[in-house]
C-alpha positions in Angstrom: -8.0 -1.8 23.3 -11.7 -3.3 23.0 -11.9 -6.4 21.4 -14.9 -5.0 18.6 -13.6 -5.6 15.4 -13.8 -3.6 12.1 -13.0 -6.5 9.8 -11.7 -5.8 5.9 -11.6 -8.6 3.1 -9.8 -7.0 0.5 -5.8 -5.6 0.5 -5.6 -3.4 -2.2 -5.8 0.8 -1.9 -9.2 0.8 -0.7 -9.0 -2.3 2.5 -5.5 -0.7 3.4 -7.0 3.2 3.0 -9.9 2.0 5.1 -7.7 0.4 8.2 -5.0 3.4 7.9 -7.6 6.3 8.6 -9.8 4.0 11.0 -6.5 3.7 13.2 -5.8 7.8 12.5 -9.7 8.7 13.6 -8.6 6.8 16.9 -10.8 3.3 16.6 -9.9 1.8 19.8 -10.8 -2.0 18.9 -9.0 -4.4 16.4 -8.8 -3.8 13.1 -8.3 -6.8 10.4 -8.1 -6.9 7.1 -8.2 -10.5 5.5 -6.8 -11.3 2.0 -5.9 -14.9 0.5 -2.5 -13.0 -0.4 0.5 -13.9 2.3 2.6 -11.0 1.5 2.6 -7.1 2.4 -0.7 -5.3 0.3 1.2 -3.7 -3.0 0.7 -1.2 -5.6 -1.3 -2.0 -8.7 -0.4 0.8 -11.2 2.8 -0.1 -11.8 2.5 -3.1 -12.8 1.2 -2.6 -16.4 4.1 -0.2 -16.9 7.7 -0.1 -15.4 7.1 -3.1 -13.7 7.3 -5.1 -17.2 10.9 -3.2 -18.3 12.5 -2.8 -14.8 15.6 -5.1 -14.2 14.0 -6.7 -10.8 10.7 -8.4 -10.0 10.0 -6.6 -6.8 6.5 -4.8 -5.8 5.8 -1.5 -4.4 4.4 -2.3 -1.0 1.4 0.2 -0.2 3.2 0.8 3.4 6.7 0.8 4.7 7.7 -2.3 6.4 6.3 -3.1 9.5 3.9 -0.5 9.3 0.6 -2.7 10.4 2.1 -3.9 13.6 3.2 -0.9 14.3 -0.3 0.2 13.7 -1.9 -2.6 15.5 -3.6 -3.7 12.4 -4.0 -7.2 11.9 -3.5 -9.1 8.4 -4.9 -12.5 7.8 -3.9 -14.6 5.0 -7.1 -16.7 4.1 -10.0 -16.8 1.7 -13.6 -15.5 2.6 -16.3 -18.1 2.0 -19.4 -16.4 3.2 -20.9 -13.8 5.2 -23.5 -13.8 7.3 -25.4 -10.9 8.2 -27.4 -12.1 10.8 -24.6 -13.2 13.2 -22.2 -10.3 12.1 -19.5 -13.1 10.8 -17.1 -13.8 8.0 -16.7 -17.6 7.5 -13.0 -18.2 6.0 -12.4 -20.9 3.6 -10.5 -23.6 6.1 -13.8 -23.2 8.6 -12.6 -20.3 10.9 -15.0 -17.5 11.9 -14.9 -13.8 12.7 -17.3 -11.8 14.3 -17.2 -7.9 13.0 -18.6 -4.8 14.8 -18.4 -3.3 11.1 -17.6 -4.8 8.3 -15.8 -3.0 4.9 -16.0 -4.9 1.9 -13.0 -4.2 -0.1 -12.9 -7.6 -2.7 -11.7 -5.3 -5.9 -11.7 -7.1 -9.4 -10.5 -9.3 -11.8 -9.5 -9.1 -15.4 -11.8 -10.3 -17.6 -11.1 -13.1 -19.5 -11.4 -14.1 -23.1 -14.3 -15.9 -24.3 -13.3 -16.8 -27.9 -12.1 -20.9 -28.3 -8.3 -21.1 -27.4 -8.4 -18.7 -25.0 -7.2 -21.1 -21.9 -3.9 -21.7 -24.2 -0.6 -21.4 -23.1 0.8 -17.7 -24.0 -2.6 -16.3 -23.5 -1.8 -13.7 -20.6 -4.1 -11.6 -18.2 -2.7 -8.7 -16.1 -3.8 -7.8 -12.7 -1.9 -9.2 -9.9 1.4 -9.1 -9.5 1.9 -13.0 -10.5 0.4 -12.3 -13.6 2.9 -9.3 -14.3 6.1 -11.7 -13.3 4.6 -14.4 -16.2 3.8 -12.0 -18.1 7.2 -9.9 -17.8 8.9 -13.4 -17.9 7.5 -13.8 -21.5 8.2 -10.5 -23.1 11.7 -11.2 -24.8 13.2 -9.7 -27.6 11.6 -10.2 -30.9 8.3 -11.9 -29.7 5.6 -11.2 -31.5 3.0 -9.8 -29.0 -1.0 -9.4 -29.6 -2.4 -7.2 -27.3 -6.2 -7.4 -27.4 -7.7 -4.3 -26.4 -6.7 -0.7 -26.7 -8.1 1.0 -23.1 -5.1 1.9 -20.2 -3.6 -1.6 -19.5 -3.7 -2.9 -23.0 -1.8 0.2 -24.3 0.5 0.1 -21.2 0.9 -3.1 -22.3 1.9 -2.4 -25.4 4.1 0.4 -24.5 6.5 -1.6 -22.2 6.3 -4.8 -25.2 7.9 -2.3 -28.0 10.2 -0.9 -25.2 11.4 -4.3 -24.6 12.1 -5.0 -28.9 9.1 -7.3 -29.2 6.7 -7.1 -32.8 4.1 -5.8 -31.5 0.2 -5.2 -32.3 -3.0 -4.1 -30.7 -6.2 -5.1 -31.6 -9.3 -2.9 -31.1 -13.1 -3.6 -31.8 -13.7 0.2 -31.5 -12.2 3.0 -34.2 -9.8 4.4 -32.1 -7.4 3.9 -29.0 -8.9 4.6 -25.6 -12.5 5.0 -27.1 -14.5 4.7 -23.8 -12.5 7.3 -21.9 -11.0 9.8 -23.8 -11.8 12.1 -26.8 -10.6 11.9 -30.7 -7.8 14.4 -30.5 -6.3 12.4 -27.2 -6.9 8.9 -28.9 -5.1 10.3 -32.4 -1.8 11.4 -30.5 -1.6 8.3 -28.7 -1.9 6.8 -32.0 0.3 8.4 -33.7 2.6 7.9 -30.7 2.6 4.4 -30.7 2.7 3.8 -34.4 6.1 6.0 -33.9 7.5 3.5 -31.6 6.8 0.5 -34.0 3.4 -0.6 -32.7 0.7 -2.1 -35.1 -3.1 -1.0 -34.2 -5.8 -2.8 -36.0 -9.2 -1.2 -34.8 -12.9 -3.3 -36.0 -10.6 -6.0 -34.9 -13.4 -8.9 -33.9 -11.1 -11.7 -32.7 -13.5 -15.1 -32.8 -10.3 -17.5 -32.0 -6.6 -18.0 -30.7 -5.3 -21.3 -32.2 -2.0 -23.3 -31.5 -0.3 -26.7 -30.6 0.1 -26.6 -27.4 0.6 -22.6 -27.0 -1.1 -20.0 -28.6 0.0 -19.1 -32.4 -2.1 -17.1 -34.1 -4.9 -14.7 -33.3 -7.8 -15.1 -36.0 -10.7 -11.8 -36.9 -14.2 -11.7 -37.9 -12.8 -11.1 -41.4 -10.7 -13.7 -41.7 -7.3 -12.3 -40.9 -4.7 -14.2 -39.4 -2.0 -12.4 -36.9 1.2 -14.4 -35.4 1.5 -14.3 -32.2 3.6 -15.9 -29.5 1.8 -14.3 -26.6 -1.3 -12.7 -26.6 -2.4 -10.2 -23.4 -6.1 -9.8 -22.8 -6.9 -6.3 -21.9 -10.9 -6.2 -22.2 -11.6 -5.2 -18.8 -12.3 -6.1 -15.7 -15.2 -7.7 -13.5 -16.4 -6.4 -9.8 -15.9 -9.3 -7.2 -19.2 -8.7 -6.1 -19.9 -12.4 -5.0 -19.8 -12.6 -1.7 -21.7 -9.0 -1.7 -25.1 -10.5 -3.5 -24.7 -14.1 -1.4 -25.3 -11.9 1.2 -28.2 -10.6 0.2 -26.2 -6.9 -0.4 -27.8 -4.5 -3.4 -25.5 -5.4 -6.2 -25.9 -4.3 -9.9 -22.5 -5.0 -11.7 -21.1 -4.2 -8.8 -22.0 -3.4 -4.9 -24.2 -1.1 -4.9 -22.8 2.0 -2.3 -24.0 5.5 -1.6 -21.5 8.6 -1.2 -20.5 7.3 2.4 -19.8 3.8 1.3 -22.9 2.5 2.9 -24.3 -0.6 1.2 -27.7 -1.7 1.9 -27.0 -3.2 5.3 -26.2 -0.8 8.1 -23.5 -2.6 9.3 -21.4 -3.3 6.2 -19.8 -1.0 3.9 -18.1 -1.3 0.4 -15.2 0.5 -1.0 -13.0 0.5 -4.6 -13.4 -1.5 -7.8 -16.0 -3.7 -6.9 -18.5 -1.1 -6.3 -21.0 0.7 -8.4 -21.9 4.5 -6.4 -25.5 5.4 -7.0 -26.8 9.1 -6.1 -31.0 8.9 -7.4 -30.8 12.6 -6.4 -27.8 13.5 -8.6 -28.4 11.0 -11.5 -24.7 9.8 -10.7 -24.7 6.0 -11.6 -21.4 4.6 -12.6 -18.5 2.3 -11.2 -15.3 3.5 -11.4 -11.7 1.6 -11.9 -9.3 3.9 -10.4 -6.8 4.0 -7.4 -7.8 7.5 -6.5 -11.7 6.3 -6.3 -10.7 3.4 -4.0 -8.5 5.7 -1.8 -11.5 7.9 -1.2 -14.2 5.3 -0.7 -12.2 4.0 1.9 -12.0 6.8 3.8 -15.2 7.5 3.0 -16.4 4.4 4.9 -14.2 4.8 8.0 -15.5 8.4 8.4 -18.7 7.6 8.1 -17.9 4.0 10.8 -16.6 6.8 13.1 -19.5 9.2 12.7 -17.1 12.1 11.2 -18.8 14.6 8.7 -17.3 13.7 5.3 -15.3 15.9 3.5 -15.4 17.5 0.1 -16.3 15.0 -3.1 -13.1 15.0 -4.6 -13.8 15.4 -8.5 -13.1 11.4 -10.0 -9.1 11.7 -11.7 -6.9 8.5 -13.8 -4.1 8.3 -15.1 -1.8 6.6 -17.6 2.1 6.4 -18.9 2.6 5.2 -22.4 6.1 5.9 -23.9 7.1 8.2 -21.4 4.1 10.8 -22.0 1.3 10.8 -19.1 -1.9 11.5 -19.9 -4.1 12.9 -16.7 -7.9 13.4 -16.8 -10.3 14.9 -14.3 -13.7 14.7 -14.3 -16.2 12.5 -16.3 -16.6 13.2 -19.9 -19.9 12.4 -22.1 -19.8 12.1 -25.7 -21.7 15.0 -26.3 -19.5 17.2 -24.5 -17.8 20.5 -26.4 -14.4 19.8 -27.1 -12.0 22.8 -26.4 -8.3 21.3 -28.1 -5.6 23.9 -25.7 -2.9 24.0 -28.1 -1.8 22.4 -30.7 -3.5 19.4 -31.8 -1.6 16.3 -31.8 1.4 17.9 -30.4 2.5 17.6 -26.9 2.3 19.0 -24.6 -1.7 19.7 -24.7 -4.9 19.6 -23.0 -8.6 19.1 -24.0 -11.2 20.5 -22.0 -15.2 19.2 -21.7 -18.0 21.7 -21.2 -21.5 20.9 -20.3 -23.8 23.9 -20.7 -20.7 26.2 -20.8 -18.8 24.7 -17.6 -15.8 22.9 -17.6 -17.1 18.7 -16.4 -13.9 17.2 -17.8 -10.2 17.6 -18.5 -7.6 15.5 -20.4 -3.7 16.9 -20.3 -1.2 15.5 -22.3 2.5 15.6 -21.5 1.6 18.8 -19.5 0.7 19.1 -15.8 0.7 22.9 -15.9 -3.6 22.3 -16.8 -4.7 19.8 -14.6 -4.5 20.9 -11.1 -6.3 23.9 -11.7 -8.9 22.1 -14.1 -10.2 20.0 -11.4 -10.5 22.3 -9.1 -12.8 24.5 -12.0 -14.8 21.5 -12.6 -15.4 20.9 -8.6 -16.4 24.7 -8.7 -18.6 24.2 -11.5 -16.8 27.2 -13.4 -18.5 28.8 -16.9 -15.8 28.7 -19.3 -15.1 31.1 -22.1 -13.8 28.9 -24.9 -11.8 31.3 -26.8 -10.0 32.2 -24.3 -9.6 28.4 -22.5 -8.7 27.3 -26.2 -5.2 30.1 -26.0 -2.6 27.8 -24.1 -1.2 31.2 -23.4 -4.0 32.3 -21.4 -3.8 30.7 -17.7 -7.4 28.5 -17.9 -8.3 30.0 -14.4 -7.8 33.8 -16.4 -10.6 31.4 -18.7 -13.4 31.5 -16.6 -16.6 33.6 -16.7 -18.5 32.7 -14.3 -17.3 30.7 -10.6 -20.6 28.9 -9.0 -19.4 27.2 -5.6 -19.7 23.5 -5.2 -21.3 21.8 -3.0 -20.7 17.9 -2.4 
């Protein structure tokens, strides 16, 4: 083995997705990926959900033990500093340097925090990391009265696994519905009504201005002068790009590192992959930065393919996912507001879909409790299909039986 190095910062899906198919395409010189965290890269997703009710405190590792030696991939526990792009070097924080033949940034996010007075308290909780699940798993006991600000996937999740556990429990949303930026009102309703069912409170125009308390948090206060107990309070507003050592490098950033459909960045020799990045296509008009496991997963292999100079494959259509009281909503595609809504079924009863059409073809898919819709609807929407909506609006008729017209995608 040479001893050119393909160095990752970053151990979540996208750094590990980026070493595991660098070693499969055959790269015969070291591999590294370099994260401050000393223990095996895990999985994120569960941690806003059975994570919080599960018995244990253990972590999903993203790879079976001992995979990365077995792999010849090297993990070092450290903190990256700086890069410089002149020398082709990371600079770790205790004064160490490595020299990279490539370099994949891989940095992810964090969870945005509160900005209201109060919000350093004592009970105030964010989620991202798997230390913030165990305090925050460590909090949620019976009858605690919970405040969960922010109604998108974490918050609800959140919420979800807080009712589970017998805690009094209320969300608080500045928009007028659950899941707002994502999804559709028929989606948002059920999962409304679905978590009303299970004991939930949801406030929406909620504008929280401060979190007060003696030496924990208390009370959450509104724009309109409510006042709402609470012994803990989660944050879920969001998340910021670690983008940092990106633009101190002089990299293209724009809330977030700016990447093309390879994972290129604006210097040759570096590449950028998962939540930190924002992928911009002039040609397309694509523009947008996406939070989801699947994204990072494909970015990363994106950038090894393209490190090993192998044709990239097929643009797999953008797909998330959540699990809130046991019903899993899955969407596919990337939904605009002024979409047409097809509701497939019956609305507000699960199992159903909603489908998105843009001039007549199917761009987006929510299914509810039903997985019998979604395989099929992504691949529709990567074929740019014409849909008939009568007939996509029967959930008798299969949805492929829906389609008028099939135009082959290209990537």
């Amino acid at each position: 083995m040479f001893e050119e190095a393909i160095i990752i910062i970053g151990a979540g899906h996208a750094g590990v997705q980026a070493a595991v198919r660098l070693r499969e395409l055959e790269w015969a010189g070291r591999i590294v990926i370099v994260a401050p965290d000393a223990d095996e890269p895990y999985e994120r997703p569960p941690l806003s959900k059975d994570f919080l009710k599960a018995s244990g405190d253990e972590v999903v590792p993203l790879r079976r033990s001992g995979y990365y030696e077995s792999k010849g991939i090297e993990r070092i526990s450290a903190l990256v500093t700086e890069i410089r792009n002149r020398e082709r070097q990371v600079v770790l924080a205790d004064g160490r340097t490595l020299t990279y033949h490539k370099l994949v940034l891989a940095p992810g996010s964090q969870a945005r925090k509160l900005t209201v007075p109060g919000a350093e308290l004592p009970g105030v909780h964010l989620l991202k990391t798997r230390e913030d699940a165990r305090a925050l798993k460590k909090a949620l006991i019976q009858g605690a009265r919970v405040v969960v600000i922010g109604a998108g996937y974490i918050g609800l999740e959140v919420a979800a696994a807080a009712a589970a556990l017998g805690c009094e429990t209320t969300v608080m949303e500045f928009q007028d519905r659950v899941m707002s930026r994502v999804t559709s009102e028929p989606v948002s309703h059920f999962f409304e009504q679905l978590h009303t069912n299970h004991g939930t409170a949801l406030v929406f125009g909620a504008a929280v201005t401060e979190l007060r308390g003696m030496g924990r948090v208390e009370e959450v206060l509104t724009a309109d002068g409510s006042v709402y107990p609470a012994d803990i309070v989660v944050a879920g507003v969001g998340v910021v790009p670690l983008q940092e050592l990106a633009s101190g490098a002089g990299l293209d950033t724009a809330d977030g590192i700016i990447v093309d459909g390879d994972s290129c960045t604006s210097d040759p020799n570096i590449y950028a992959a998962g939540d930190a990045t924002r992928y911009i296509d002039v040609a397309d008009g694509i523009n947008r930065r996406l939070e989801s496991i699947q994204s990072a997963v494909a970015q990363g292999i994106n950038a090894a393919n393209h490190i090993m100079g192998v044709p990239p494959g097929k643009r797999e259509v953008p797909w998330f996912w959540t699990v809130q009281h046991g019903v899993r909503l899955q969407t596919a595609g990337l939904r605009h507001p002024d979409d047409t809504v097809i509701v497939r079924g019956l609305d507000g009863v699960a199992p159903f879909s909603v489908l998105y059409l843009r001039d007549g073809r199917l761009a987006s898919i929510d299914t509810v409790g039903s997985l019998k819709d979604f395989t099929p609807g992504k691949k529709l929407i990567a074929a740019g299909a014409l849909i008939d909506p009568v007939l996509a609006a029967d959930p008798t008729t299969k949805l492929t039986d829906a389609v008028r017209d099939l135009v082959t995608y290209e990537a």
